[in-house]
Each structure stands twice: as C-alpha cells, then as structure tokens.
N, C-alpha and C positions, 0 to 999 in steps of 0.2 A: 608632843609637838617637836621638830627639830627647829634649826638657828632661824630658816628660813623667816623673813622680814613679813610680815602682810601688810597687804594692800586695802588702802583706807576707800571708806565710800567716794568720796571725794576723787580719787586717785582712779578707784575706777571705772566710774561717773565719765570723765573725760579720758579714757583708755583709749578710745577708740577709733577720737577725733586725731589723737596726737598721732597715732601711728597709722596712720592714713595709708601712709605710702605701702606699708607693709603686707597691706587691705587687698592691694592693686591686683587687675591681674596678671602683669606680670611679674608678680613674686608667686603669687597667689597658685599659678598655672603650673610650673614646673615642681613646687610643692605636692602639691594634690595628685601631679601627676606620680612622680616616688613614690609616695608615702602609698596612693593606691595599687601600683604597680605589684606593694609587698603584701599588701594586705591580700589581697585574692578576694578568694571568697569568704576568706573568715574574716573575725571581728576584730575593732582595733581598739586600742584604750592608750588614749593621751593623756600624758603625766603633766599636771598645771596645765589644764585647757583653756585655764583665764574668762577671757570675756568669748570664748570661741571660732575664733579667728581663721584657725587650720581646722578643729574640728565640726565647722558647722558646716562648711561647702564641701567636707569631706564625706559627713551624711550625706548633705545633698544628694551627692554621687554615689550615692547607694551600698557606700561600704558604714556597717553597723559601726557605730560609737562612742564608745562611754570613756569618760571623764571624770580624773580628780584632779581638784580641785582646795588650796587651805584658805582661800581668802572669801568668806560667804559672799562680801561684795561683789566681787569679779566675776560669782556664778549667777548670783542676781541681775547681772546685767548679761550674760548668757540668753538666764530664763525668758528673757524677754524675746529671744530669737527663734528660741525653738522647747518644747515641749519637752517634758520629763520623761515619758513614753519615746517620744522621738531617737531622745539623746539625753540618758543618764547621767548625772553628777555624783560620786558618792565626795561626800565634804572630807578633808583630810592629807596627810602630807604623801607626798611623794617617795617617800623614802620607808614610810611601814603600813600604807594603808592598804587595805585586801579587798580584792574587788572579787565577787564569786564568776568564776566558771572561767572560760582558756580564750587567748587571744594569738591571732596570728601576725600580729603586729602592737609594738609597746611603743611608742614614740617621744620625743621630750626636744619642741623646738626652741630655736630663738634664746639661745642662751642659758635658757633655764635652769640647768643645772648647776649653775655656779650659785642660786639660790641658796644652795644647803652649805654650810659655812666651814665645815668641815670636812676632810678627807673620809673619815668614816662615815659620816651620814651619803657622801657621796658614794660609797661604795653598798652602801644598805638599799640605794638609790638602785643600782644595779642587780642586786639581791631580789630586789622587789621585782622586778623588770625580768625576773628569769623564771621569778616565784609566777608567775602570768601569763608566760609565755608555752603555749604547744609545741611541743617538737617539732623544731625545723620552724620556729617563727623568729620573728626578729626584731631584735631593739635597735631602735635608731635615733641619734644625738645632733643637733647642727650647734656649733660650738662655734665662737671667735676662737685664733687663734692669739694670744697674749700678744700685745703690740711691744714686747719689752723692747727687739731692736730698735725703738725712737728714742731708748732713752740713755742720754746721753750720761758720765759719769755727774754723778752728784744732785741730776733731775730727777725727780720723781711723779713728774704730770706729763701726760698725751694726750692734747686734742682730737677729738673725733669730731664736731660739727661744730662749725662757724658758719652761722645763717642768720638773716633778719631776723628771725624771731626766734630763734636758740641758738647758745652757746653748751656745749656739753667737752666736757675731760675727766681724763680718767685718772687717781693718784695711786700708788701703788705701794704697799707694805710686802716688799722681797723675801723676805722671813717667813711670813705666814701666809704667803699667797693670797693675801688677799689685795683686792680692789675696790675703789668706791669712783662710782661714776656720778660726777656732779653736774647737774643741769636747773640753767639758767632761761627759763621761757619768760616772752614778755609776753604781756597779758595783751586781748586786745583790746578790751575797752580804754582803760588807762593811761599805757604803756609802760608803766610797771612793769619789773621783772622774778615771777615765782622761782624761788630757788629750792631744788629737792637735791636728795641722794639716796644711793642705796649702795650696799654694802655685797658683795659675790666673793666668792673662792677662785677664782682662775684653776685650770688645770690643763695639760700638757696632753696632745692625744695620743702618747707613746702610755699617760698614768691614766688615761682613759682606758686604751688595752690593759695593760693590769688589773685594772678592777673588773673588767669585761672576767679575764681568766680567772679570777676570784671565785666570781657570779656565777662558773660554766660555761660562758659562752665564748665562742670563738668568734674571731676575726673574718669579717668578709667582705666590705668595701669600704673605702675611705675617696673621697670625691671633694672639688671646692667648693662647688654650690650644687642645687636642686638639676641644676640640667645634665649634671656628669664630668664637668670638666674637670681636669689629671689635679688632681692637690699635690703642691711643689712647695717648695720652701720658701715662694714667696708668695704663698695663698694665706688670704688672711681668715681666711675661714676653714670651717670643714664639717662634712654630712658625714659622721660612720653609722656604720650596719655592721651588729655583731648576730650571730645566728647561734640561737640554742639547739645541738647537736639533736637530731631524729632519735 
C-alpha cells in the first residue's frame, strides 16, 4: 500500500452531498467533454474513481471504464450507481496496481495526486499510468497549482473557503512539500462544527513534466481548466496531457 490516507465509511457515506457543486453540469460537461475527446474509441481507466463522479457519466457516454480504486468504502458507494459488468473496480493504489489489457486514456482528477505523499510514489504513479497506456494514448492530471504566492513571510496558512457552512485552509510544510487542508463543516442538525484533514504532497507542473519524462511520456498540452483556456502564471490550476510515444 503506498502513504496515501483512506477514506473512512463515514467520509464516504457523505462524499457526495459535500461535493455537490463539483457534481454539476457545469464542471461536469466540460470534463466529459476532454476526458472523451481523448479517449476515442478506446478504453479509459481512472486512477482513484472514488465514489464515481467523472467516471460514471463517462460510461454513460459510451466511452468503456474501469477504475481503481484504495478505499473499499468509496467503491462501495460507486457500486451502488452502477454495476460491476458496467464499470469495473479493481481495489488497490494508484501507484502499483495492474489492471489487465491497454487503454487509451489514463486519467487522475481533482487533485488526486498529491494523495501519494511522496515524490517516488508520485513518480511510480506515472509509471503505472505508462505501464497502461497504448501507443499514442494519454495520461491526463488536473492539478491545483500551490497557492504559496498568499503567503506572506513567516505564514504558513491560505484560506481557500469561507462560507456558512465551511471554513477550509490550507497549512503548509516548505521543506517537504507537504500540505494539509483543514475543514471546518457545521453540521446541520445541531450546528456543531466537524472538523477533518488530510494530508497531500503538492507538486509543481514543471516536476510533473519530470516524472512524465521519467515514465516515457511526453509533453502535449497544459490548459487552466476543462474548456482550454491558455494556463498563465496566474492560473490556479491546470489540466496536462502527456502522450505515450506511438
């Protein structure tokens, strides 16, 4: 098993509600639309498919998909959306698990990656993702990009949401790239507030290409979000696509 943290029944029990917004269609649409555009006609396999999110309106739409998956809860609440025949689970990390037969598309949304808490497991991440991939198919990453410019000397916290019903920031260890994003939800029965965290690796998309070149794959787009817009240096995000050479 690598660093990565799993996700408790509880946690992903209510995955679903929380992330509402991300559900919607419009994140939802310009997604689907990439992510299918690369896939074709072959098959695609999303690395941490979670509760299914991207890859279940992805079947939908008629591109074949299988999914791994480390946290059995998170696929458990999957299963309920859609059948095993449908849309395969194999259980197991992202970073060594083998799924048989070739894909023309390798995907890992929504952060994910900073899951695996090291630079190596991050790069085995990529490994895997090449080991998968057909000639001429493609791994694709949607990444934050590190908020470090908010912090000013001597801070080490950036808020990302102030809302009625969450608070969330993020604290940051310089040294070892790591992050831990803290969130504060109130409850609604009560109004109590649950406080969680989780712990990620941060990476840089200049040390993302790196371990792409590692893995064999080459460099082929870098974009701010799902619709294409130019990623600039005040993009806080980014979608790359590296392609494993024909």
């Amino acid at each position: 098993m690598t660093s990565s943290e799993l996700w408790t029944r509880a946690t992903a029990d209510r995955y679903d509600a929380e992330e509402g917004e991300m559900s919607s269609a419009a994140v939802l649409g310009p997604t689907l639309d990439f992510l299918a555009g690369l896939a074709g006609d072959g098959r695609a396999l999303e690395f941490a498919i979670g509760t299914g999110r991207v890859g279940v309106p992805l079947r939908e739409r008629g591109v074949p998909v299988v999914g791994v998956e480390l946290s059995e809860h998170m696929a458990a609440v999957l299963r309920h959306k859609i059948d095993e025949d449908t849309l395969p689970v194999v259980l197991g990390d992202m970073a060594t698990t083998v799924v048989p037969g070739e894909f023309t598309l390798v995907y890992l949304v929504y952060n994910t990656i900073t899951n695996l808490l090291t630079q190596d497991e991050q790069v085995e991440c990529f490994r895997n993702a090449a080991r998968h991939l057909a000639p001429g198919g493609r791994f694709v990453i949607e990444l934050g990009v590190p908020p470090l410019r908010f912090l000013p000397p001597g801070q080490v916290a950036v808020p990302f949401d102030v809302s009625e019903r969450h608070l969330g920031f993020d604290t940051f260890d310089l040294v070892e790239q790591i992050l831990v994003s803290h969130h504060f939800t109130r409850d609604a029965d009560d109004g109590g507030y649950r406080r969680e965290n989780s712990r990620h690796r941060y990476a840089w998309p200049a040390e993302l290409d790196l371990m792409a070149r590692i893995a064999g794959l080459e460099p082929e787009r870098r974009v701010a979000d799902w619709d294409g817009a130019p990623f600039t240096q005040d993009s806080t995000k980014h979608i790359s696509v590296w392609r494993k050479p024909a």
